[in-house]
Z-matrix of the N, CA and C atoms (Angstrom, degrees):
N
C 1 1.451
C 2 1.538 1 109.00
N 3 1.382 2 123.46 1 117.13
C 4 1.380 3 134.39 2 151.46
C 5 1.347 4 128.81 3 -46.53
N 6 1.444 5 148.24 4 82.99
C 7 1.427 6 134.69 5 -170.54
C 8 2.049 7 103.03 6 -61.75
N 9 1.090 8 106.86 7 132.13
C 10 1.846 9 102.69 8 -158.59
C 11 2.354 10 83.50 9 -110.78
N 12 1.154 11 101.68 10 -0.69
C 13 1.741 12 110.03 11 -166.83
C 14 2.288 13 79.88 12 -49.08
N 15 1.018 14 108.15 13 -81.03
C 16 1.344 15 102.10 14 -148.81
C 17 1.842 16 120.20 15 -66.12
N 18 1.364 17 114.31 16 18.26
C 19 1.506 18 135.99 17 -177.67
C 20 1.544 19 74.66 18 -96.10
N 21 1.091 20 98.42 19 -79.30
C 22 1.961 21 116.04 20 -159.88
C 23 2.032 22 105.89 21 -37.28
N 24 1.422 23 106.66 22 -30.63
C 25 1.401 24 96.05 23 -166.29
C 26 2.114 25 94.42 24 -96.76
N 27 1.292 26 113.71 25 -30.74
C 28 1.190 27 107.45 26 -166.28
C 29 1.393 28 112.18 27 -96.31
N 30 1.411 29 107.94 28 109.37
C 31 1.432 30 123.87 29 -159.46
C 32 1.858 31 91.87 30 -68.58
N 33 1.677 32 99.10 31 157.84
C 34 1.655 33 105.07 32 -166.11
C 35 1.694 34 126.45 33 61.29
N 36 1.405 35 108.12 34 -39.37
C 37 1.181 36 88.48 35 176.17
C 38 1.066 37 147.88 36 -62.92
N 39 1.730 38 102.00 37 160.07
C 40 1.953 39 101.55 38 -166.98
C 41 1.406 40 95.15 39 -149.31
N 42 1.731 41 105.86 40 132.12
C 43 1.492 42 115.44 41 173.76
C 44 1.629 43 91.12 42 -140.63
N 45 1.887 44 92.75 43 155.14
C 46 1.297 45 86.00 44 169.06
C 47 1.988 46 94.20 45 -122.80
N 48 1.182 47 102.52 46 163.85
C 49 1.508 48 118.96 47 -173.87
C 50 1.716 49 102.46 48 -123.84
N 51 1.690 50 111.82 49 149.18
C 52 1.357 51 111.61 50 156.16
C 53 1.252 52 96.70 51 -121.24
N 54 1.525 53 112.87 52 162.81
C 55 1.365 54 131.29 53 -168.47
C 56 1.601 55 95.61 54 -160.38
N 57 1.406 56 117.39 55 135.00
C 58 1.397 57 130.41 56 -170.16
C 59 1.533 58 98.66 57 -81.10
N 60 1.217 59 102.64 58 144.55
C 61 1.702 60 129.34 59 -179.87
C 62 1.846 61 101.28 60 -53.64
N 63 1.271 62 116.54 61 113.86
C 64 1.816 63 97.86 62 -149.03
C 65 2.251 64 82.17 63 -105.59
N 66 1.381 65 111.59 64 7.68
C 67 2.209 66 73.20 65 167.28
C 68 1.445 67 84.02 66 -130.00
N 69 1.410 68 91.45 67 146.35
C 70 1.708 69 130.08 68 161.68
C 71 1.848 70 108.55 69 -54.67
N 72 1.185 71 90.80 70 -52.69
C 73 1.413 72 105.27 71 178.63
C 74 1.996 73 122.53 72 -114.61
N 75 1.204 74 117.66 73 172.57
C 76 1.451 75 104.65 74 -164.95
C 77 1.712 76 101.39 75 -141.63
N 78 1.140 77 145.40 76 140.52
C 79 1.269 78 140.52 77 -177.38
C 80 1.636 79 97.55 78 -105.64
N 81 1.553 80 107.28 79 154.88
C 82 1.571 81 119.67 80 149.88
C 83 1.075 82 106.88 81 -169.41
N 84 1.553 83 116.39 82 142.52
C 85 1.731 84 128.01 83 -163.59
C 86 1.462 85 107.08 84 10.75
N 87 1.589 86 94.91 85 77.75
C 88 1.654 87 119.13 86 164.24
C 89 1.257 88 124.66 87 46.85
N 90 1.430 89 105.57 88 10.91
C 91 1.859 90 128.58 89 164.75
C 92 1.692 91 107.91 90 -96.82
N 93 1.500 92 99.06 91 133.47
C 94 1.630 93 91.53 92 174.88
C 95 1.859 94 112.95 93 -130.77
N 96 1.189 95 93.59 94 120.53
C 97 1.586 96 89.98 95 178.95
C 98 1.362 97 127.90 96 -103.82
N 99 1.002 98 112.65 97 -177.68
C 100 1.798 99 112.68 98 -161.15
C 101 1.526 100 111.89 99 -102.57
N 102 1.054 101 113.37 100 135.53
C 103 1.680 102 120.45 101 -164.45
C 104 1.698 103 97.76 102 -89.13
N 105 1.430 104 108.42 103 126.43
C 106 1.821 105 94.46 104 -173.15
C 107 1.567 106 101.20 105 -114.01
N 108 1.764 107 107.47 106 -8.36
C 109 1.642 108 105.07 107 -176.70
C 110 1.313 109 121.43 108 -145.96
N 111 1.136 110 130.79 109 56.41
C 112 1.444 111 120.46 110 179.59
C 113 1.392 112 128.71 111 -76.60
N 114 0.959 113 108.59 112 162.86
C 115 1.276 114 137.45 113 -168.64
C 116 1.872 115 131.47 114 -130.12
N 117 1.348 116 120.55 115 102.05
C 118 1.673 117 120.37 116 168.33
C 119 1.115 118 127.19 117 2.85
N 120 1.515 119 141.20 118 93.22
C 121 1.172 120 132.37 119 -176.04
C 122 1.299 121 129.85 120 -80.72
N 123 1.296 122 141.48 121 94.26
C 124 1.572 123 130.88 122 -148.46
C 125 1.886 124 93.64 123 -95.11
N 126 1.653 125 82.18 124 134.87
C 127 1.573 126 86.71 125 162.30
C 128 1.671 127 113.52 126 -130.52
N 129 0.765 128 100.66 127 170.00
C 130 2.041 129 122.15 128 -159.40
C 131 1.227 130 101.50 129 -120.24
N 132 1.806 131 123.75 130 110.08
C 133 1.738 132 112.76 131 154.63
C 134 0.613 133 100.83 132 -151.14
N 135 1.522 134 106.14 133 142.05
C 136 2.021 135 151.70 134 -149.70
C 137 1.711 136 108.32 135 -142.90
N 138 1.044 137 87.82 136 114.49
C 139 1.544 138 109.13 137 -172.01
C 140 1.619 139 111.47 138 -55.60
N 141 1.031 140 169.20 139 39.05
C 142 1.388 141 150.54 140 -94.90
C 143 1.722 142 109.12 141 -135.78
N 144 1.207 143 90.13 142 24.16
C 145 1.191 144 101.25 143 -152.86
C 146 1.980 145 122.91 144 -166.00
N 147 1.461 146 123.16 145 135.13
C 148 1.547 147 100.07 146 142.74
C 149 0.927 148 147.41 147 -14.68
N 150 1.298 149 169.46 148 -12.35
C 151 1.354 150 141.84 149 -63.65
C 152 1.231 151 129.61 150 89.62
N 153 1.114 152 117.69 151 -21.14
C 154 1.440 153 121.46 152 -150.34
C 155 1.676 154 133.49 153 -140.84
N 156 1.086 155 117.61 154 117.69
C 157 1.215 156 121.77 155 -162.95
C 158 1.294 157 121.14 156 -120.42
N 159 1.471 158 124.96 157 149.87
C 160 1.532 159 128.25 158 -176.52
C 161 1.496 160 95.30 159 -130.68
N 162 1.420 161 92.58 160 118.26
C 163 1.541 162 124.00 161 163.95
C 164 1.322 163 106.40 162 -77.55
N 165 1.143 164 118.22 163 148.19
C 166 1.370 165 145.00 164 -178.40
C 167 2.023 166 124.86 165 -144.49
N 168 1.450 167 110.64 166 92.29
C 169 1.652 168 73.89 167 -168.38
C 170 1.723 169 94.40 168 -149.10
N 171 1.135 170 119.11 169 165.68
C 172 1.737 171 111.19 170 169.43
C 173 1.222 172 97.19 171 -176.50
N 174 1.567 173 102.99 172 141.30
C 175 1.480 174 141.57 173 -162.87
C 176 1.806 175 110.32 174 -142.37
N 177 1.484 176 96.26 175 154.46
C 178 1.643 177 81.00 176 175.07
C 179 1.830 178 91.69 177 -153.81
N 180 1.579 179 117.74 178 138.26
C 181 1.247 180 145.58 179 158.12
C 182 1.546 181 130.29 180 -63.05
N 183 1.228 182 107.57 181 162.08
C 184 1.839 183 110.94 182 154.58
C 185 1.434 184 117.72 183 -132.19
N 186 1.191 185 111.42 184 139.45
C 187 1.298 186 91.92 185 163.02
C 188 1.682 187 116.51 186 -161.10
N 189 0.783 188 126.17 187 168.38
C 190 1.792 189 135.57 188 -173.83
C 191 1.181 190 98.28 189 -75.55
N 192 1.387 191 117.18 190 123.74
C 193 1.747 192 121.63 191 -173.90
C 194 1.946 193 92.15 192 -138.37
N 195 1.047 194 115.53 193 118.87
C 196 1.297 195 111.07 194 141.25
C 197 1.421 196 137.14 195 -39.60
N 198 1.410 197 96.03 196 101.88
C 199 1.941 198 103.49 197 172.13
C 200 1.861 199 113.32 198 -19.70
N 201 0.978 200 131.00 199 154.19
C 202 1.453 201 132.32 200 -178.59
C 203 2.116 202 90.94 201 -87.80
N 204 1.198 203 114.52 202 -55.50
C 205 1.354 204 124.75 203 -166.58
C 206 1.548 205 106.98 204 -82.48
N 207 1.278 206 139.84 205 -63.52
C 208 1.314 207 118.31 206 -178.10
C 209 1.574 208 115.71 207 -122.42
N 210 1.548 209 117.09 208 25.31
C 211 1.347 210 109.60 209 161.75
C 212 1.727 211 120.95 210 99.53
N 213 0.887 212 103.80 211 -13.04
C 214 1.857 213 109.25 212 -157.08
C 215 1.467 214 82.68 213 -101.86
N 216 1.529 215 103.10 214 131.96
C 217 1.517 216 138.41 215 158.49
C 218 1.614 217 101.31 216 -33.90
N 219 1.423 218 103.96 217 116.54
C 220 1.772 219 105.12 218 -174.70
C 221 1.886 220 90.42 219 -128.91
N 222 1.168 221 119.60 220 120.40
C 223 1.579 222 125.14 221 -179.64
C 224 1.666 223 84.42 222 -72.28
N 225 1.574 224 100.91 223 128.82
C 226 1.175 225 116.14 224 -172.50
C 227 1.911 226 98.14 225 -137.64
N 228 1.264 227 118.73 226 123.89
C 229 1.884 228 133.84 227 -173.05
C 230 1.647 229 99.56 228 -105.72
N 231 1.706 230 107.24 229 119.02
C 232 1.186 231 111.18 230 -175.29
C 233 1.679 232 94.65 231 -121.58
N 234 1.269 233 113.28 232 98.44
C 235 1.303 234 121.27 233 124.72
C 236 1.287 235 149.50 234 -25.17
N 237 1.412 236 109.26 235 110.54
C 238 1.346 237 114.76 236 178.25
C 239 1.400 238 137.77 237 -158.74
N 240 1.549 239 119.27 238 138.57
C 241 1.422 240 127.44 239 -159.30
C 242 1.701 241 111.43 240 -109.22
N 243 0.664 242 126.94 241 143.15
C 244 1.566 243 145.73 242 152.83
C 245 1.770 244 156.17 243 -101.63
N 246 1.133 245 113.74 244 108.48
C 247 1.246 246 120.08 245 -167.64
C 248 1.555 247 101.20 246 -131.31
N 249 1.166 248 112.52 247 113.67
C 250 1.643 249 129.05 248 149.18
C 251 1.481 250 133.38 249 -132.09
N 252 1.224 251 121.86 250 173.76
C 253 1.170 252 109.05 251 169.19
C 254 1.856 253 91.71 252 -117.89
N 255 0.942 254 128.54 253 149.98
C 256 1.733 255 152.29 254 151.32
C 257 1.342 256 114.93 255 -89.24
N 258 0.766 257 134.67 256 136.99
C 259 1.604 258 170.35 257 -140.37
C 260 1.585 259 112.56 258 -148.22
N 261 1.662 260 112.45 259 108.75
C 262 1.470 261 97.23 260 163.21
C 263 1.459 262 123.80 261 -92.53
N 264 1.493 263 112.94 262 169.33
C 265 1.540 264 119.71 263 -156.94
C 266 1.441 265 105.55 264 -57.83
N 267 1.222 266 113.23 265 -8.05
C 268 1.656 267 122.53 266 -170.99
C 269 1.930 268 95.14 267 -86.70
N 270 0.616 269 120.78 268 -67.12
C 271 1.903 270 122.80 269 175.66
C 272 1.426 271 98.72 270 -30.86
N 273 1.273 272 101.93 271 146.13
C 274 1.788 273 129.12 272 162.68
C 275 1.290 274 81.88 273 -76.84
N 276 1.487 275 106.35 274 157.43
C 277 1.646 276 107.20 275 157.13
C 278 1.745 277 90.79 276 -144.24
N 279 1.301 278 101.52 277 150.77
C 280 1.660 279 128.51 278 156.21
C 281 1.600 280 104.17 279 -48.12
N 282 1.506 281 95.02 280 150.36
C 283 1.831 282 96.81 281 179.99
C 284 1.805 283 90.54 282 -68.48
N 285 1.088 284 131.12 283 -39.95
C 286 1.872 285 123.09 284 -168.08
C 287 1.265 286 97.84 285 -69.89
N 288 1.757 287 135.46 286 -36.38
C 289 1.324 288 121.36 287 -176.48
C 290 1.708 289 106.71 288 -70.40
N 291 0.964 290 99.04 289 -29.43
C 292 1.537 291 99.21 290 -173.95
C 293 2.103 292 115.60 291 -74.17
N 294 1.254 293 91.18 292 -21.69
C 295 1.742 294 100.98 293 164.52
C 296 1.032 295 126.52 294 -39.16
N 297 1.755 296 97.52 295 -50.41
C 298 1.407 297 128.51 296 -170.63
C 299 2.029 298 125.64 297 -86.18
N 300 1.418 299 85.90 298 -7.81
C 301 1.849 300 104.49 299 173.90
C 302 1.124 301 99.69 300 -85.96
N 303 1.104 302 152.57 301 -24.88
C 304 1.736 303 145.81 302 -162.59
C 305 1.590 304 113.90 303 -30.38
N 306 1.661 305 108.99 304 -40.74
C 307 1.540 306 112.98 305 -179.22
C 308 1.521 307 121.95 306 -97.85
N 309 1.277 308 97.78 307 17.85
C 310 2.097 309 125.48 308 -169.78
C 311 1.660 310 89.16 309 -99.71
N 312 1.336 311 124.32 310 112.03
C 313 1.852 312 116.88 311 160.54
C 314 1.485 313 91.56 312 -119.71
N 315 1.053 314 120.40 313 99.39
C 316 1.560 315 137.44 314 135.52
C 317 2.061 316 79.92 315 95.50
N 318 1.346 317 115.35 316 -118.05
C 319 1.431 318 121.55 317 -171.09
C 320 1.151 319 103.01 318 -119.18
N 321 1.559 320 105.90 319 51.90
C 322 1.643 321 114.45 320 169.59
C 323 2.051 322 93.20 321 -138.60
N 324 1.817 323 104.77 322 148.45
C 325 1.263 324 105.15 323 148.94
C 326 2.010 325 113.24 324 -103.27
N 327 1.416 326 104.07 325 148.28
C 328 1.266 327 103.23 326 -171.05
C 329 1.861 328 81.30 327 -123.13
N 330 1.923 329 80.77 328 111.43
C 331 1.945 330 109.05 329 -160.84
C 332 1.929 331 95.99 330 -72.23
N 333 1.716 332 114.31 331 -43.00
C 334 0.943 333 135.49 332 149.93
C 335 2.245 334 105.83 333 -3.68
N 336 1.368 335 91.58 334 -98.59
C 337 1.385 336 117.54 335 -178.91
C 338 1.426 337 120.40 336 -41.67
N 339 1.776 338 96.83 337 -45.10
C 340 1.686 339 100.91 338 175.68
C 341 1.840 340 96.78 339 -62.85
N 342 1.411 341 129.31 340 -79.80
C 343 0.924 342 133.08 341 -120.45
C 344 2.210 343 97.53 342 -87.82
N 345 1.441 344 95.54 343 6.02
C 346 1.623 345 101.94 344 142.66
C 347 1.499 346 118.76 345 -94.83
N 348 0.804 347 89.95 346 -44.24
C 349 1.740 348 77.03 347 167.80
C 350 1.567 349 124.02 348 -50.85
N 351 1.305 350 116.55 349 -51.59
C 352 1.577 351 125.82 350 -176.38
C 353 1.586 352 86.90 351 -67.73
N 354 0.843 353 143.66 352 -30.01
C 355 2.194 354 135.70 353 -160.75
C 356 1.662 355 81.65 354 -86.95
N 357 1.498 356 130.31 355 -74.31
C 358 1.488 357 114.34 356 -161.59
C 359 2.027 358 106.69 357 -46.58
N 360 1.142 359 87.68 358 -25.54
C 361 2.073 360 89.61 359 -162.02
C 362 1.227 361 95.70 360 -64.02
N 363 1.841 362 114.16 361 -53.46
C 364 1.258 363 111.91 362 -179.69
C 365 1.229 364 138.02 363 -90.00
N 366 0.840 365 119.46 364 -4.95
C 367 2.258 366 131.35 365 149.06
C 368 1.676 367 101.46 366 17.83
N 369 0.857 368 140.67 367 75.77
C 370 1.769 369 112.08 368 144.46
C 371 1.408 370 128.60 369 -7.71
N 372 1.510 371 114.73 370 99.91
C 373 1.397 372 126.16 371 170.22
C 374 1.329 373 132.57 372 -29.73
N 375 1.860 374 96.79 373 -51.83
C 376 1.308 375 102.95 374 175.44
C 377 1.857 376 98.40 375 -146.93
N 378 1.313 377 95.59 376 135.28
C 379 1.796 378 97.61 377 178.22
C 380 1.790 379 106.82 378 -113.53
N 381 1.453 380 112.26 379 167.20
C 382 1.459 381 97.63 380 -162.69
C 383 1.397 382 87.81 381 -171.81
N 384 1.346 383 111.04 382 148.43
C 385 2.007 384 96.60 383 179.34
C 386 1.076 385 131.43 384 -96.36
N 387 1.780 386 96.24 385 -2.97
C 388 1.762 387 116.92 386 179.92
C 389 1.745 388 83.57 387 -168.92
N 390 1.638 389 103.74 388 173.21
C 391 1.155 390 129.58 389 170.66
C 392 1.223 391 119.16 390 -23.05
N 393 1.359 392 79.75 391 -92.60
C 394 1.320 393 135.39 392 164.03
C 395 1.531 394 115.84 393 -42.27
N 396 0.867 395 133.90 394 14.45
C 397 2.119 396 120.83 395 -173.07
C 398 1.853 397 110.66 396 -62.23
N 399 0.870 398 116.22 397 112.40
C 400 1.562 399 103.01 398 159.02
C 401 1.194 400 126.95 399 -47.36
N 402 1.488 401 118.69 400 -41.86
C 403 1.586 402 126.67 401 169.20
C 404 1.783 403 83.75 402 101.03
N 405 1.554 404 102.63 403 -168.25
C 406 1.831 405 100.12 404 -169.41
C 407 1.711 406 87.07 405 -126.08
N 408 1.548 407 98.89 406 166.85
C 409 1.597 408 106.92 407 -178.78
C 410 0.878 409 138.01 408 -62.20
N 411 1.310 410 130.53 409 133.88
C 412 1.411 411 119.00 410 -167.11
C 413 1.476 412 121.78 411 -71.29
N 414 1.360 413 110.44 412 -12.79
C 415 1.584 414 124.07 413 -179.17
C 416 1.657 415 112.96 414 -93.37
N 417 1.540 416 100.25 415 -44.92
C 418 1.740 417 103.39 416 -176.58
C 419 1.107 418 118.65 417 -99.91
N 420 1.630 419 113.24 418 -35.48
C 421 1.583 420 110.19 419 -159.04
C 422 1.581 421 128.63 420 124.69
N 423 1.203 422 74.88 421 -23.78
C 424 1.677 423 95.36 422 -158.11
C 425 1.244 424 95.96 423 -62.53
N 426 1.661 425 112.80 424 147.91
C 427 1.465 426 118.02 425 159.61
C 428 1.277 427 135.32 426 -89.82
N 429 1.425 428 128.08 427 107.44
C 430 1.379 429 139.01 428 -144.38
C 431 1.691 430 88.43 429 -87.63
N 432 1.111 431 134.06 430 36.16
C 433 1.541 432 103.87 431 158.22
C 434 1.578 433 91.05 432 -120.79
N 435 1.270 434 107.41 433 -4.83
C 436 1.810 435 104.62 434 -172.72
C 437 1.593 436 113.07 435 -98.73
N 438 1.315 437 92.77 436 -18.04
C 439 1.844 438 104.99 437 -175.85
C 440 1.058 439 118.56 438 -176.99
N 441 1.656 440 141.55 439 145.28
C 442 0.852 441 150.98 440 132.13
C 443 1.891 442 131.69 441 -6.69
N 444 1.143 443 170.76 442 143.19
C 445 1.344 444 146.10 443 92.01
C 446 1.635 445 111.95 444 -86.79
N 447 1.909 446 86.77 445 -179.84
C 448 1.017 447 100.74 446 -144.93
C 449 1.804 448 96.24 447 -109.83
N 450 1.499 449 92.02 448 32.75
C 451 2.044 450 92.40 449 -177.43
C 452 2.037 451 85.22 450 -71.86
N 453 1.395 452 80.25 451 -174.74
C 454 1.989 453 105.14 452 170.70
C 455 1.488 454 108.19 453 -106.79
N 456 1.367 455 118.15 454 126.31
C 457 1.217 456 119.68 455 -169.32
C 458 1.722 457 106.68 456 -107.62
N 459 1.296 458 94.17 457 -1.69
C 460 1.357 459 102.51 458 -172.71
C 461 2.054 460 122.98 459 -53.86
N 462 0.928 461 108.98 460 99.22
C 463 1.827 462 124.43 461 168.80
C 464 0.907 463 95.34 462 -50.13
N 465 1.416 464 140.73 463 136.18
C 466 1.248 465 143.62 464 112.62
C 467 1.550 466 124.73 465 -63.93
N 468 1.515 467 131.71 466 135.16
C 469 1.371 468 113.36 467 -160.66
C 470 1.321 469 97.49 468 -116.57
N 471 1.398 470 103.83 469 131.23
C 472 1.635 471 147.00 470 -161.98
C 473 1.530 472 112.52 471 -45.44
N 474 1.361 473 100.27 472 -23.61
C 475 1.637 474 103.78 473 166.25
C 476 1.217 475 127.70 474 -101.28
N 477 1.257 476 115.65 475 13.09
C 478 1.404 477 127.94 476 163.96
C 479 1.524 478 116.17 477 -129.13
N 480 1.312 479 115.13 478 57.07
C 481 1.558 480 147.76 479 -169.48
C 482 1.857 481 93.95 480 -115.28
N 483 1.216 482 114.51 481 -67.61
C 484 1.765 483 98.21 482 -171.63
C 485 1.194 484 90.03 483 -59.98
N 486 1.169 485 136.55 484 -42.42
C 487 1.883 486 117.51 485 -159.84
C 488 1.789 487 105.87 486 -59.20
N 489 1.248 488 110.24 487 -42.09
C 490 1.296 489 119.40 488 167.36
C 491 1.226 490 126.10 489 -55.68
N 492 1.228 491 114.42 490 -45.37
C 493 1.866 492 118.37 491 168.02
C 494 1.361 493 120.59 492 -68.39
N 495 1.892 494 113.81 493 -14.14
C 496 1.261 495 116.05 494 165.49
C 497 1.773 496 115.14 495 -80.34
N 498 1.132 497 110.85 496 -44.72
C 499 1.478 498 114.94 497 -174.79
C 500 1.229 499 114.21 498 -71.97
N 501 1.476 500 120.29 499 -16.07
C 502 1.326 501 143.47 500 175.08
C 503 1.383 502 110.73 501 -71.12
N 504 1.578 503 122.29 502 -34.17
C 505 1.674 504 137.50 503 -157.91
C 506 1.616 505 88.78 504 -96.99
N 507 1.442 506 119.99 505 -29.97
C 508 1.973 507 127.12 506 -148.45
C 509 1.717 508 75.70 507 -88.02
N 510 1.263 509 141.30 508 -52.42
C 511 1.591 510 142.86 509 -157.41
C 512 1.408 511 100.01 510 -23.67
């Protein structure tokens, strides 16, 4: 926890702080993976205000992500930047300013809380271990960038299904 009391009272001021990347490990939709590289997270706060402060900060991770297409651990670096404003407990806030306090407990920041928040925002859409992945079979398993099998990959296409249920009925 950051005490934010002496940003909040000293009008203009601006310091920046580092604070070490604080999980080993990282969760998303109830999967948790293993952090293999972190890195110092610097944050920035500037008084700009009554009350009021603008965070500034960006840090960036590693971590072992499963390929989207065939599965294999791909070291994947998530980058990430920050911009808010903070609000002390003394301010009214708007229901949207108040969205944005979630990691604010009273005249503390909980660095913790923010810097899950910035990891869900910034997630990689799609991860992949090359371009190119074949992904693995849909019948065996197998991983098609390492080898071949010998299932049938053959589609039949979906609009030529009654013709099939007719020649199928003629047998």
């Amino acid at each position: 926890m950051i005490n934010l009391t002496q940003y909040w009272e000293t009008e203009g001021k601006k310091e920046t702080v580092t604070i070490p990347f604080p999980f080993d490990e990282v969760s998303y939709y109830e999967e948790t993976y293993p952090v293999t590289r972190k890195e110092a997270v610097s944050l920035t706060f500037e008084n700009v205000g009554k009350g009021k402060l603008r965070l500034l900060g960006e840090g960036q991770f590693e971590l072992q992500l499963p390929c989207d297409r065939c599965l294999e651990d791909v070291p994947t670096t998530i980058a990430f930047s920050i911009e808010r404003e903070l609000y002390s407990p003394e301010v009214e806030l708007t229901e949207e300013q108040q969205d944005f306090q979630t990691c604010v407990e009273g005249y503390e920041l909980d660095e913790e809380a923010l810097l899950s928040e910035e990891i869900q925002m910034n997630w990689p859409q799609k991860i992949l271990c090359k371009e190119d992945c074949k992904g693995i079979c849909k019948s065996c398993g197998q991983n098609l960038n390492k080898g071949t099998c010998d299932c049938d990959t053959f589609v039949p296409d979906p609009r030529m299904m009654q013709f099939q249920d007719i020649f199928n009925s003629i047998k």
